[in-house]
N, C-alpha and C positions, 0 to 999 in steps of 0.2 A: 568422486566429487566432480560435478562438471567445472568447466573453466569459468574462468569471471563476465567471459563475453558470453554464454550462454545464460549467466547468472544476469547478466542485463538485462537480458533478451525477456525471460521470464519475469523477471520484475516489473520493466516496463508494459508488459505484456498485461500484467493482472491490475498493473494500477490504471492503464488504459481501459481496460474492463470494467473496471470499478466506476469510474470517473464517467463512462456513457450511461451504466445503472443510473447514477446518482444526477445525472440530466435527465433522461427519462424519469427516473422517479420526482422530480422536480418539477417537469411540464406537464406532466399524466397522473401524476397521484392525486388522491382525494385531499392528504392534507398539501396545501401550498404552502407551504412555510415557508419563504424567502430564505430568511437569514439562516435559519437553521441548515437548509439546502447549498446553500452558500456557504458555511462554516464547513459541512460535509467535504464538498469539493474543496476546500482548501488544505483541509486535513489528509486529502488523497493527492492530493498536492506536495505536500510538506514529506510527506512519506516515501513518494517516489524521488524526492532527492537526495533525501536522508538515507534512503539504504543504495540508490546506486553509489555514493559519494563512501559508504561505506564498503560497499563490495573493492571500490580504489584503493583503500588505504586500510590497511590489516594494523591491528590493534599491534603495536611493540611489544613483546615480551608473552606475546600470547602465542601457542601453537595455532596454524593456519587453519587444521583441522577441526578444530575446536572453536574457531572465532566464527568461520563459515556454518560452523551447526546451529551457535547459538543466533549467527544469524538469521539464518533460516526459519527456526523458531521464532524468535521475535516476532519477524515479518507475522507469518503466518497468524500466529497470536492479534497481531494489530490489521488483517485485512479480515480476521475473524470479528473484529470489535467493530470493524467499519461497515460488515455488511448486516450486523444487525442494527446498526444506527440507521444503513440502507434501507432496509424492510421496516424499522418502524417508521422513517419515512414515508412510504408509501401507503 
């Protein structure tokens, strides 16, 4: 398991990824949707503070190793949801 400061790092990493997609896919795609575009980046928003804030504070009563997995998972799960909202974006 890496440490929590690499778990940031990675985080921040892919939601910043995400978040220049979903500009690009915003100025350059065929559909314009505003709000919809807007709703996207706020969700990639929301997310990236929602799991670094959780990578801080480990659930009580839960094994570490076991909260960081399901972490992980989660994530993964929800930047998989995000970048097909990406793509049908564009």
């Amino acid at each position: 398991m890496s440490n929590k400061r690499d778990l940031k790092r990675i985080i921040s990493s892919i939601c910043g990824d995400l978040f220049t997609e979903g500009i690009a896919a915003s100025l350059y795609g065929e559909n314009r949707n505003k709000e919809n575009a807007e709703a996207i980046l706020t969700s990639i928003l929301i997310m990236h503070n929602n799991y670094i804030r959780r990578v801080s504070h480990v659930e009580p009563g839960m094994a570490a190793r076991a909260y960081f997995k399901d972490l992980k998972d989660k994530f993964s799960k929800e930047v998989n949801e995000i970048v097909d909202q990406l793509n049908n974006l564009a």
